[in-house]
C-alpha positions in Angstrom: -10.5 9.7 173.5 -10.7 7.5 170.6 -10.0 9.5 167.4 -10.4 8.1 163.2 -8.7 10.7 161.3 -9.2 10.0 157.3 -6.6 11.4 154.8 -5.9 11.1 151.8 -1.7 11.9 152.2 -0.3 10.3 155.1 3.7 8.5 156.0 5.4 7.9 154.0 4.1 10.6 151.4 5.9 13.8 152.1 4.2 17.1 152.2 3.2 19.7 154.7 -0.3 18.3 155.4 1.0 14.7 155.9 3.8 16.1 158.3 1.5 18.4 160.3 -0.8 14.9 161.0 2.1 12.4 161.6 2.5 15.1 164.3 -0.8 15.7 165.3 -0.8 11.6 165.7 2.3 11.8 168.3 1.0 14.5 170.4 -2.5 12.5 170.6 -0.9 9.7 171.8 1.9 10.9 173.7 -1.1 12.7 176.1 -3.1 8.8 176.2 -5.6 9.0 173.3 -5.7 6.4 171.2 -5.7 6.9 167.5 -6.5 5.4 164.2 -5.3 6.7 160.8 -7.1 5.6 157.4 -5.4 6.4 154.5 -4.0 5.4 150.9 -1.7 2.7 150.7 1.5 4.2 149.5 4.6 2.1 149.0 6.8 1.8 151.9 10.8 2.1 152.4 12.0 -1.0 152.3 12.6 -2.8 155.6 10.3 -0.5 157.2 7.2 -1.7 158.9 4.0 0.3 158.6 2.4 1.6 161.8 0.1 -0.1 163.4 -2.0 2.2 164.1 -2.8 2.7 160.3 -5.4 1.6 158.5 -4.4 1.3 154.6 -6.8 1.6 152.0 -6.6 0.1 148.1 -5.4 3.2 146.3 -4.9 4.5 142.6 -2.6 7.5 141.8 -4.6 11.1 140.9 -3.8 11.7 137.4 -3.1 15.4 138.1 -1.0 15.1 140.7 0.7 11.4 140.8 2.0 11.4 144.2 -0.6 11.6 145.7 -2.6 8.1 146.4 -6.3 8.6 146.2 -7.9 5.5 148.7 -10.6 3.2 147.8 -11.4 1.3 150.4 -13.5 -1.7 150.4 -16.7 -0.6 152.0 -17.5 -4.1 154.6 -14.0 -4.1 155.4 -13.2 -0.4 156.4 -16.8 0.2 158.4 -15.9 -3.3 160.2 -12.5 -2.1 161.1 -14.2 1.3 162.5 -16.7 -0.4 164.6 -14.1 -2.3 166.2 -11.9 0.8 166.9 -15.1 2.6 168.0 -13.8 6.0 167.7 -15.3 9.1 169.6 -15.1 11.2 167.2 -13.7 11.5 163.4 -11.5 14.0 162.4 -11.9 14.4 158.1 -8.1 15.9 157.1 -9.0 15.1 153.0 -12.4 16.1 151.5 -12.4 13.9 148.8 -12.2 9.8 148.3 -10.8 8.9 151.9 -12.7 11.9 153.6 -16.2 10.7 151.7 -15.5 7.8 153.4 -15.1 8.8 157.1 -17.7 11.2 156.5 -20.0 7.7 155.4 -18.9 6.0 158.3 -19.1 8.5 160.9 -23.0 9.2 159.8 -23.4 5.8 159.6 -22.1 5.1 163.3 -23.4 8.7 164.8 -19.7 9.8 165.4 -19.3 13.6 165.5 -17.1 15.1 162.8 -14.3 17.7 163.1 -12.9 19.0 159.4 -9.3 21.0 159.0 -9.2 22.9 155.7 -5.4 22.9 154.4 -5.5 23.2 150.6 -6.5 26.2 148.3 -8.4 24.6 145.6 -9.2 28.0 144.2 -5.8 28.7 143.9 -4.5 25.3 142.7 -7.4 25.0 140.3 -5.6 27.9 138.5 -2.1 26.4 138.4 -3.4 23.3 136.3 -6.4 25.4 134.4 -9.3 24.0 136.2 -10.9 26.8 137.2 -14.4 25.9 135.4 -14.0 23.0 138.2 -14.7 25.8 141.3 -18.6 26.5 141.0 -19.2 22.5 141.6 -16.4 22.0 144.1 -17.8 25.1 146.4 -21.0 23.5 146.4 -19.2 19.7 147.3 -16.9 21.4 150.4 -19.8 23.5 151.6 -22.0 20.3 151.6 -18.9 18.5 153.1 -17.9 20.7 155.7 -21.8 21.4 156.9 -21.2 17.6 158.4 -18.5 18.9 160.9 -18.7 20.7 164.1 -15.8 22.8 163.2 -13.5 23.4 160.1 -10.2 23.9 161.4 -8.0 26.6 159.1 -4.5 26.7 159.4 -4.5 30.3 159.5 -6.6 33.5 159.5 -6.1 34.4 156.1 -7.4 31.2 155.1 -10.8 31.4 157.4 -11.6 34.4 156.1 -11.0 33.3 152.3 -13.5 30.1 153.7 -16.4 32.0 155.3 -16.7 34.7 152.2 -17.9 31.1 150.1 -19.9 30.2 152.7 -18.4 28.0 155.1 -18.7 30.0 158.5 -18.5 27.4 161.3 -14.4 27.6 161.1 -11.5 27.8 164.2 -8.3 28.2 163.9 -5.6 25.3 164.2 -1.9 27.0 163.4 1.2 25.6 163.2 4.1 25.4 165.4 8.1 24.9 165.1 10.2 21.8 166.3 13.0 24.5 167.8 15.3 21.7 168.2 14.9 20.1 165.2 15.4 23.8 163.2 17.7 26.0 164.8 21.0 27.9 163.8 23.1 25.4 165.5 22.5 23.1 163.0 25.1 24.7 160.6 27.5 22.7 158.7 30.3 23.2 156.3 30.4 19.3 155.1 26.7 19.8 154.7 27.7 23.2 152.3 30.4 21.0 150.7 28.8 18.1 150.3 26.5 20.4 147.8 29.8 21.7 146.4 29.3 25.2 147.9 32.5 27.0 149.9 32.9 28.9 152.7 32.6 32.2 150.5 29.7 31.1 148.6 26.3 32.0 149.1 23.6 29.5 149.6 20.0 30.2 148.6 17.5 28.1 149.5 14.0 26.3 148.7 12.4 23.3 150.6 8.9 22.2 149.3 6.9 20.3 146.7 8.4 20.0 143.3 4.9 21.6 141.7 3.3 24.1 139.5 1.2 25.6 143.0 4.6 26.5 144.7 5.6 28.8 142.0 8.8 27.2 141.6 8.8 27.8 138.0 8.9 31.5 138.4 11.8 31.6 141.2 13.8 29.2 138.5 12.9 32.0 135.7 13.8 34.6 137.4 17.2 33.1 139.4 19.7 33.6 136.0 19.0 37.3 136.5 20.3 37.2 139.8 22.6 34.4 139.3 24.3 36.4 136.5 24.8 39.5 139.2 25.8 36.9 142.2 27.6 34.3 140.0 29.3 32.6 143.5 25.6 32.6 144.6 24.1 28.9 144.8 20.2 27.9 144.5 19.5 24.7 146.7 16.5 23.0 145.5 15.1 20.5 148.1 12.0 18.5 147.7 10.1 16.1 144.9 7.0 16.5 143.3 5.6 16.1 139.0 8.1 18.5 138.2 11.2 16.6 139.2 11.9 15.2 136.3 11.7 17.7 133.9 14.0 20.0 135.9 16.8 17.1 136.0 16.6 17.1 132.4 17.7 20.6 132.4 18.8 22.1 135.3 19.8 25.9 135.3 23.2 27.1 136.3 23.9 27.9 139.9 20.9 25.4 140.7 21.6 22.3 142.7 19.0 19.8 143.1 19.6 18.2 146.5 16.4 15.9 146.6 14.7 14.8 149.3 15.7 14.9 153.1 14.6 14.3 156.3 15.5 14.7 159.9 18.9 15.6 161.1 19.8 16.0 157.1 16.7 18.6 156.6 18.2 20.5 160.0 21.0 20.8 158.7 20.4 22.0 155.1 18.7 24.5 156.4 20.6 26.5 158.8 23.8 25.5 156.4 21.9 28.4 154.0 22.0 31.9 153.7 18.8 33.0 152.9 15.3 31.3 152.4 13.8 31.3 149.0 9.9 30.7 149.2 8.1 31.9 145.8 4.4 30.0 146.5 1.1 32.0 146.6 -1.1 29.2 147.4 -0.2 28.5 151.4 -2.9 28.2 153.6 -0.1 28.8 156.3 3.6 27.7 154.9 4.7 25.4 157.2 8.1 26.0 155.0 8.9 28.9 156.0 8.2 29.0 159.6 11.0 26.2 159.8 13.3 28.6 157.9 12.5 31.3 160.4 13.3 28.7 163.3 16.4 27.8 161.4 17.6 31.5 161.9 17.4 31.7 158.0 16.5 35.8 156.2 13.6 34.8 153.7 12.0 36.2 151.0 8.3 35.2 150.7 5.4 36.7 148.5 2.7 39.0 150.0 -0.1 36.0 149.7 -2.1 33.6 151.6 -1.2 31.9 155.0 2.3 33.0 155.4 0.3 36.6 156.3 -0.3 35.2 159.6 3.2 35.3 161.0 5.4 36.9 158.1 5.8 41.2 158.4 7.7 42.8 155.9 11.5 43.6 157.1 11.0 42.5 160.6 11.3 39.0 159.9 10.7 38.5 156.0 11.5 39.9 153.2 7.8 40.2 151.3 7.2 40.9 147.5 4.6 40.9 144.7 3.1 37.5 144.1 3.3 35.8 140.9 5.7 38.6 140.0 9.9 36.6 138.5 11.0 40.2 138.5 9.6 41.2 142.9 10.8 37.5 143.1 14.8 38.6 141.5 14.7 42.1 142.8 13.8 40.7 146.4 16.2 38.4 146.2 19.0 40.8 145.0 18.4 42.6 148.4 18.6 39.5 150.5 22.2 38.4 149.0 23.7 42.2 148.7 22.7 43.8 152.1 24.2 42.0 154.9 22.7 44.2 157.8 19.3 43.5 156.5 19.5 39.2 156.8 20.7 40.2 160.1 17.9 42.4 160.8 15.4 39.5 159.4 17.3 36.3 161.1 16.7 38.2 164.6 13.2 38.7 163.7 12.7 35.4 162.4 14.4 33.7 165.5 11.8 35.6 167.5 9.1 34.9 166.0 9.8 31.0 165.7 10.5 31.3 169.7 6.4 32.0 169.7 5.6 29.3 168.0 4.7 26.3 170.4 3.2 23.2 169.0 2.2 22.3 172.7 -0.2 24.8 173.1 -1.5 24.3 169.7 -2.6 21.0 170.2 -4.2 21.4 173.3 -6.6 23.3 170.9 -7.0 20.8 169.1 -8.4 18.4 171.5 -10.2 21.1 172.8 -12.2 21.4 169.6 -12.9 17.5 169.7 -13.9 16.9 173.2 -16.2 20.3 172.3 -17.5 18.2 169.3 -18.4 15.0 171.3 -20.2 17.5 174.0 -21.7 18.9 171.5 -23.1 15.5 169.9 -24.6 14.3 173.2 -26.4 16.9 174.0 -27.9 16.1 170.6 -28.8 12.7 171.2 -30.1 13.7 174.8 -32.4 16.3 172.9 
């Protein structure tokens, strides 16, 4: 198969939807299919090429949200480069500027159209007080998604939140772990001291977006509670996003702001922890804390959204109240003073990482296109 996917986030922006589709993109092509990726043209590390297998559109930063690139592509020069890749079908990751356009071009060319949901507007609309914004943008996404064979959700929490406002042709495509990437054996005591924490210390920790939808704010506003109970305790911050800056300016005691990292550096911070911190309500899955639970790590999480799919309450996570600084301090309390119950959690969460293959979730995947491109030429025969 010949598959266009069209995204607005895409390498080298880091998040959990750009990750989840670099990987998508390797498995395609590790099983033969050739693939094309149009996206935003972000700036590139230096002395690294760009893949050539991307298509890169003009871009302008989203004044909301600045790290994310918003494409706009010039119109003869993107539908000429997608007739001559020719694709069998398009797969739509962003709804917006660069997922208007595939959606254009596919109509345009008479390619059929898978969609994957992975962002809770609803929810993020009422991080940044845009809730007014909702009415319209249901109306836009159910007029966007009507295009595609299928709406893939990350997870069944998030179909169901999807079909009750009216978008009911949905599957499911979950996430999987890299068990060699995250596992336990990845532990390291330079990693601990390199972050200035000792062998005695306890290491908390949060990997994810720097931003007012993870909730961040409230597991910072609630850690000098715990901190002044656990003063050896350490909170390891990991991750950029808007609200970098501001938390450099003044950064709370115990915290330690580690940044950004990547491959054997992420491995490592993570199974160097103690315990997993992760405070967001708005996951349509929480790719996050699946690699915590692969990482052998005892995490708190909040009883919300997509981490409901894998996460049960002191089997292998620690679940509290969302949007809740004290459930979010109390819970975490529990996790650093009761050792039998992180080991309790760390067995669970090894197991349930274990069930987690990405194989078999791909395979699903293309299932869902070659069904779509079935689908679209019994169509045309009709």
């Amino acid at each position: 198969m010949r598959i266009a996917i069209f995204s607005e986030v895409y390498w080298p922006m880091v998040s959990g939807v750009s990750l989840v589709l670099q990987r998508l993109v390797a498995a395609l092509e590790a099983r033969g299919h050739s693939v094309r990726v149009y996206t935003a043209a972000y700036e590139l590390p230096a002395s690294v090429a760009d893949h050539p297998g991307i298509y890169r559109a003009p871009s302008k930063r989203l004044f909301l949200y600045p790290d994310v690139q918003w494409g706009f592509p010039d119109w003869a020069a993107i539908r000429e480069d997608f007739a001559s890749f020719h694709p069998d079908v398009v797969h739509l990751a962003t709804e917006f500027a660069m997922g208007g356009v595939g959606l254009r071009l596919a109509r345009t060319h008479e390619v059929p159209v898978i969609a994957s949901a992975h962002t809770d507007y609803e929810r993020y609309a009422g991080r940044y007080h845009l809730e007014w914004l909702m009415p319209a943008g249901w109306r836009y996404l159910r007029w966007f998604y009507g295009h595609a064979t299928r709406v893939l959700c990350p997870s069944h929490q998030y179909e169901r939140h999807l079909q009750l406002r009216g978008v009911r042709h949905t599957g499911i495509w979950s996430r999987g772990v890299d068990r060699e990437m995250f596992a336990p054996t990845h532990r390291s005591e330079a990693t601990r001291a390199s972050l200035g924490i000792g062998p005695e210390q306890q290491m908390v920790l949060y990997v994810g977006r720097l931003a007012a939808e993870k909730n961040l704010h409230l597991l910072l506003e609630g850690w000098p509670q715990v901190h002044e109970r656990h003063p050896q305790a350490r909170l390891v911050v990991v991750g950029t996003g808007p609200l970098e800056e501001g938390l450099r300016a003044h950064v709370p005691p115990g915290v330690i702001l580690a940044g950004v990292r990547t491959g054997a550096d992420l491995s490592a911070i993570y199974a160097s922890a103690d315990c997993f911190a992760f405070p967001s309500s708005t996951e349509t899955f929480g790719n996050v804390l699946l690699e915590a639970m692969a990482s052998g790590l005892p995490s708190l999480a909040v009883r919300a959204g997509g981490v409901l799919d894998f996460a049960e309450h002191g089997t292998n996570a620690w679940l509290v109240e969302p949007d809740s600084v004290p459930a979010l301090a109390k819970g975490l309390d529990a996790l650093l003073e009761d050792t039998a119950l992180r080991d309790r959690l760390s067995a669970g969460a090894l197991q349930t990482a274990g069930q987690r293959d990405w194989h078999a979730i791909f395979d699903g995947v293309v299932t869902e296109y070659q069904r779509a491109i079935q689908l679209s030429a019994i169509d045309r025969a009709a």
